[in-house]
Legacy VTK file of the C-alpha trace (Angstrom):
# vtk DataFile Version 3.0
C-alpha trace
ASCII
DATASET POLYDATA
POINTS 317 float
0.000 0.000 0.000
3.050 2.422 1.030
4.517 1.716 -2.438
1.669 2.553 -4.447
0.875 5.592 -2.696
4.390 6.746 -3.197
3.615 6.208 -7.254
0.777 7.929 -6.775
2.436 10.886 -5.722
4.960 10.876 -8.263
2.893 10.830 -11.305
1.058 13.550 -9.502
4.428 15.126 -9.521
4.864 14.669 -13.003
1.259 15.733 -14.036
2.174 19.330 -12.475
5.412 19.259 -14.141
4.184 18.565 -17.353
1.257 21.094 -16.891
3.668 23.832 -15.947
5.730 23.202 -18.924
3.038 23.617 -20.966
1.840 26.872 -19.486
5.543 28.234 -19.896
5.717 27.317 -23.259
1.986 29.045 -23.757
3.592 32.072 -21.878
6.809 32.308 -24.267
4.712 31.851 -27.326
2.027 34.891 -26.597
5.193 36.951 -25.340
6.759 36.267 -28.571
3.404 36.625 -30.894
3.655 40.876 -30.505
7.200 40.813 -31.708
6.212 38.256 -35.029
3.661 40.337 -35.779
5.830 43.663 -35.678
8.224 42.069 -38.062
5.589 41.162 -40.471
4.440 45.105 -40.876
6.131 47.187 -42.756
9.045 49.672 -41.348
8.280 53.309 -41.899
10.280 54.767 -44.219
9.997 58.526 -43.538
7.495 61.002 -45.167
9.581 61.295 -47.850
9.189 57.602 -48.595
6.615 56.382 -51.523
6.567 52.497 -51.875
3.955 50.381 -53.234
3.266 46.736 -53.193
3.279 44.660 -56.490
0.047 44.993 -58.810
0.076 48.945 -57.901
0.572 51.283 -61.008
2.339 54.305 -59.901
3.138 57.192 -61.903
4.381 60.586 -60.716
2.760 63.836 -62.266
3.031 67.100 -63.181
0.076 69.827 -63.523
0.836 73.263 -65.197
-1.974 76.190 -65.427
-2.704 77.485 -68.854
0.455 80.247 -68.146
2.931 77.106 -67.836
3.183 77.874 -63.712
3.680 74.537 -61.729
0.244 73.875 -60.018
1.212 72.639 -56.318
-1.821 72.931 -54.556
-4.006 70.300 -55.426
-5.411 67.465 -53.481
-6.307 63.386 -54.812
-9.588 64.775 -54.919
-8.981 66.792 -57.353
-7.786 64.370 -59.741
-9.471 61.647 -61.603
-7.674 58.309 -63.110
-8.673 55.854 -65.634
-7.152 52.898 -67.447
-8.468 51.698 -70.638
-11.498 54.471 -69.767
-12.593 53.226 -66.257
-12.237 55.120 -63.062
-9.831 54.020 -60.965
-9.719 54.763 -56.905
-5.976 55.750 -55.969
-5.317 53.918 -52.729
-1.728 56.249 -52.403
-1.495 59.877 -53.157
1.288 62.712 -51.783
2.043 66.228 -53.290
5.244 66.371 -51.099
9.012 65.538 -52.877
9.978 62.429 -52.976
13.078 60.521 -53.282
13.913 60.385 -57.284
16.132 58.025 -59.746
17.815 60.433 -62.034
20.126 59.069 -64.986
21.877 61.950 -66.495
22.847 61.161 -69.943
25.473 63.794 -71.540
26.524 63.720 -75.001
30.648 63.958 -75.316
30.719 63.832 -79.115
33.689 66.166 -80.780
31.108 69.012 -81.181
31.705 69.460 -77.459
35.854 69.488 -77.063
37.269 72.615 -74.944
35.135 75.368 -73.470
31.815 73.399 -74.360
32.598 70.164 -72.326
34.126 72.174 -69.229
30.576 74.435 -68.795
28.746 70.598 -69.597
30.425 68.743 -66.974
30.255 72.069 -64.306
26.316 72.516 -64.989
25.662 68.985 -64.240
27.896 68.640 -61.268
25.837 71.502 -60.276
22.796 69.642 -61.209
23.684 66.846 -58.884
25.229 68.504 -55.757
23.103 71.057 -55.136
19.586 70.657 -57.521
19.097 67.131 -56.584
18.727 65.906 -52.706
20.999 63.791 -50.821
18.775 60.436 -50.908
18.279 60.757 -54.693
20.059 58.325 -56.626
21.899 59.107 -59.582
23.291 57.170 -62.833
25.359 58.913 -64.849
25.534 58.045 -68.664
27.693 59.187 -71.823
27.348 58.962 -75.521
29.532 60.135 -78.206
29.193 57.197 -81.573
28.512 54.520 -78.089
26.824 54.295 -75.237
28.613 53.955 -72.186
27.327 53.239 -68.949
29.598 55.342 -66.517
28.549 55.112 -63.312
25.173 52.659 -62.166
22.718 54.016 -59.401
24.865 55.673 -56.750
24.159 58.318 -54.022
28.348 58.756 -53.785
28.694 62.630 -54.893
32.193 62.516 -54.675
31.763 58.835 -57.415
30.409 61.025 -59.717
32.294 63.849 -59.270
34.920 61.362 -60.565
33.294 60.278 -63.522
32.483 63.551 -64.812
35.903 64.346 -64.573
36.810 61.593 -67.034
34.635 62.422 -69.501
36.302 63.017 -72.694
34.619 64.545 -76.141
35.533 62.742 -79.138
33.560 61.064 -81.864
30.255 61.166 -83.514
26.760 61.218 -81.565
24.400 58.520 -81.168
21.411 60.347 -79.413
18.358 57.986 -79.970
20.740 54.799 -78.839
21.472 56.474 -75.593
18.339 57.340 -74.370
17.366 53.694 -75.085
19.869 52.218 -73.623
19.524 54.204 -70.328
15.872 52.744 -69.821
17.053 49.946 -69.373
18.873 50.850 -66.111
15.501 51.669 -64.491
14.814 48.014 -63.906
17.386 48.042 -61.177
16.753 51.320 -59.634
15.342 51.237 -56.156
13.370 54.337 -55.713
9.779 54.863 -57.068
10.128 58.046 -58.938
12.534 58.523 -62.006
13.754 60.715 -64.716
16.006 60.852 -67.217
17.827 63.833 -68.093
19.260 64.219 -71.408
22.407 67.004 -72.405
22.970 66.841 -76.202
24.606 69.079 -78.636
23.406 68.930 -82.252
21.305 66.407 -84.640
21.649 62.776 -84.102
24.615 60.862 -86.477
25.149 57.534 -85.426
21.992 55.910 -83.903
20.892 52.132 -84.707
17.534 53.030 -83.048
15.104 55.247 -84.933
12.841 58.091 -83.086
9.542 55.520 -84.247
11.402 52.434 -82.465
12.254 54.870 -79.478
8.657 56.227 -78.715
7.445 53.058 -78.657
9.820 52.266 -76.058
8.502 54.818 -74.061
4.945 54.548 -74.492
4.311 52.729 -70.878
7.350 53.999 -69.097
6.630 56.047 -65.658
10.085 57.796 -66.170
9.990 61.232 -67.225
12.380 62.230 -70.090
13.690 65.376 -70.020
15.728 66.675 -72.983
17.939 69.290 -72.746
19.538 70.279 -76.312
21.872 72.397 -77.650
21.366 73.766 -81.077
24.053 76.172 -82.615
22.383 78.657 -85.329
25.848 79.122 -86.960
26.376 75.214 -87.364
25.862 73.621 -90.619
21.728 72.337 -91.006
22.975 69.008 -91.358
23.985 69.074 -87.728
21.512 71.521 -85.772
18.918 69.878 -83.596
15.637 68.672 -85.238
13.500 70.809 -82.397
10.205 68.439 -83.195
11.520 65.433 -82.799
13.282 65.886 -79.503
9.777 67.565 -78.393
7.934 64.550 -79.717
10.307 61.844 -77.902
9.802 63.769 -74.682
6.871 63.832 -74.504
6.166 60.509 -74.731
8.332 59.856 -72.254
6.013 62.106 -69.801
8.449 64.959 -69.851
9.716 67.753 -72.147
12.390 69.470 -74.237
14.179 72.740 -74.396
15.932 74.180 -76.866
18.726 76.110 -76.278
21.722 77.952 -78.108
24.735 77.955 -76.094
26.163 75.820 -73.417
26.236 78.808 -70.631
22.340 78.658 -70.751
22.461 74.542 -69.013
22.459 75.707 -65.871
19.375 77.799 -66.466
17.855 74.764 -67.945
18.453 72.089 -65.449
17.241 73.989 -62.766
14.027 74.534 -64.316
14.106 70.674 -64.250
14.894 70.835 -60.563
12.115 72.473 -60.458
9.444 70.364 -61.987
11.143 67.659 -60.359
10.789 69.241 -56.765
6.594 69.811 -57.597
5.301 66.464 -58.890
2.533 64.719 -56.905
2.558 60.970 -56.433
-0.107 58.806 -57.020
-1.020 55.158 -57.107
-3.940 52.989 -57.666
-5.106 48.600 -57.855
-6.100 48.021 -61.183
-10.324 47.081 -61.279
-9.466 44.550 -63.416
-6.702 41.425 -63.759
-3.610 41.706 -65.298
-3.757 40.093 -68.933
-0.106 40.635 -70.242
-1.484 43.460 -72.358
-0.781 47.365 -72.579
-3.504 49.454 -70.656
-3.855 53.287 -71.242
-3.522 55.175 -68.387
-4.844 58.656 -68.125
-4.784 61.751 -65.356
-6.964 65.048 -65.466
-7.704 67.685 -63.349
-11.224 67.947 -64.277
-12.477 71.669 -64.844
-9.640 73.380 -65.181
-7.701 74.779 -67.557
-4.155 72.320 -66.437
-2.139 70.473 -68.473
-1.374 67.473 -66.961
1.269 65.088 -67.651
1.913 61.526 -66.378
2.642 57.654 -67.311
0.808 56.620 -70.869
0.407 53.500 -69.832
1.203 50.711 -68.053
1.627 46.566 -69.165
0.170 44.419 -67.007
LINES 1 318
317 0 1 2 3 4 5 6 7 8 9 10 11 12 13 14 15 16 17 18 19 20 21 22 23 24 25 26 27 28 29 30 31 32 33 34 35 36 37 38 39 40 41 42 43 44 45 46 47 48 49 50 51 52 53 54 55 56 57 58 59 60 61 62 63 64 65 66 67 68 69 70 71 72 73 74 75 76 77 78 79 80 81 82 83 84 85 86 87 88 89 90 91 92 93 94 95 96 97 98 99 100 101 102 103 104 105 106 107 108 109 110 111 112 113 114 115 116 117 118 119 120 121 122 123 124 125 126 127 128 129 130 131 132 133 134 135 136 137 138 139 140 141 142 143 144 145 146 147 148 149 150 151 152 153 154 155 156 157 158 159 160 161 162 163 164 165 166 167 168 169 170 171 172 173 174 175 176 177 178 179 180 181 182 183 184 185 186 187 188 189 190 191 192 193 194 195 196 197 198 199 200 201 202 203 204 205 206 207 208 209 210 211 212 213 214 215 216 217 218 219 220 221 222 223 224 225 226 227 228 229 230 231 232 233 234 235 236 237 238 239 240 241 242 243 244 245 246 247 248 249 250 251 252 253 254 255 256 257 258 259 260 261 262 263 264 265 266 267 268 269 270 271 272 273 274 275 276 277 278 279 280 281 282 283 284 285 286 287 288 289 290 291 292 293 294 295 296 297 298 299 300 301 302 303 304 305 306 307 308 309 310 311 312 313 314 315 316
């Protein structure tokens, strides 16, 4: 009888033990759940920050009154989205700056040996140091006869400081290839918003691509192409800038060109860029219907009013 009373006791024991165990291990795991949670939600990023999760279409944009003054004022209820004609309910909007991708893509053909390269590579150091913001990321791209990739997404200032420096004029110019080959750097970029921003002196003499094959390049991109050329009155007509087709390339790519006659006037230029760039709203919206591998056009308006509005074209999904 003593024995099996003392067994008795010890399972007891070991009942209790195993219950406490359990209710430890309970304890741990709801101590714990708080924290797994936490990790599963997304870090803030800082107001400045714009992200979106897959199956968003995004596209920056600019509004101008009829005078061509930035609009800055508006709110996402002023606007009104549609793809392939159907309303679409933005589910992000912002009208403060935003972190940007710029490539900067300068054209060191012969035209620009001496004097002209010097007041080139000074206006966009300029550009980068002091139009652009610390957290913007920057590419830097050349073009004479090839395209040349000189320095990939970088926020180093001092990197690119570098590369400039190394730029050397020489050779023919091969506009239309460069700006194609630059979009293809914005599929490693890792900021929402992006622009390209194109220095070129004279008419285009050594392209594969065509301006046709180049629009159509652009027609769903959400970067905005701006186009900054230099056309010399004195130069032969062979090799002054065809104003038209720069304007019509930019604008497909969201953005615009400018037509200027000396290089002295880029700094002028590029920080009327700055200043677009530093006034664009942000917007984003889930598609009403499923993706189907097919290009959908995209359209923004500021219904009555007098704005012109520019954003994305569309968007493949």
């Amino acid at each position: 009888m003593a024995l099996r009373a003392d067994v008795n006791h010890m399972n007891r024991f070991r009942r209790a033990d195993v219950v406490r165990g359990a209710l430890v291990a309970l304890g741990l795991a709801c101590a714990m759940l708080p924290a797994s949670l936490a990790a599963e939600r997304p870090t803030a990023r800082g107001r400045a920050a714009f992200q979106t999760g897959s199956g968003m279409v995004t596209t920056a944009v600019t509004v101008r009154d009829a005078n061509g003054r930035l609009v800055t004022n508006l709110t996402e209820h002023d606007f009104v989205v549609t793809e392939d004609g159907r309303p679409q309910a933005l589910t992000r909007f912002t009208s403060e700056r935003t972190p940007v991708s710029v490539a900067l893509v300068i054209d060191i053909s012969q035209s620009l040996r001496g004097e002209p390269m010097e007041v080139t590579r000074s206006a966009a150091r300029r550009f980068i140091d002091t139009a652009l913001r610390p957290d913007d990321e920057v590419a830097l791209v050349s073009f004479n006869h090839v395209v040349t990739v000189v320095a990939s997404w970088t926020t180093d200032r001092a990197r690119l400081g570098a590369s400039l420096d190394a730029l050397a004029p020489s050779g023919s110019t091969a506009l239309y290839d460069a700006v194609f080959k630059t979009m293809s750097l914005f599929t490693t970029r890792s900021l929402q918003r992006a622009a390209i921003v194109v220095l070129s002196d004279g008419a285009d003499s050594a392209s594969d691509h065509t301006p046709t094959e180049l629009k159509k390049e652009l027609a769903d991109t959400d970067v905005f192409l701006y186009w900054i050329a230099v056309d010399h009155t004195d130069a032969r007509p062979s090799t002054r800038v065809s104003p038209n087709t720069i304007a019509e390339i930019a604008a497909q790519g969201n953005g615009y060109s400018e037509v200027i006659h000396s290089t002295s006037e880029l700094d002028a230029a590029l920080m009327r860029v700055s200043d677009e760039l530093n006034h664009q709203y942000m917007m984003s919206y889930e598609p009403a219907t499923p993706a189907n591998g097919r290009m959908h056009t995209v359209r923004v308006r500021v219904p009555n009013q007098n704005y012109v509005v520019r954003a994305r074209r569309g968007v493949l999904r």
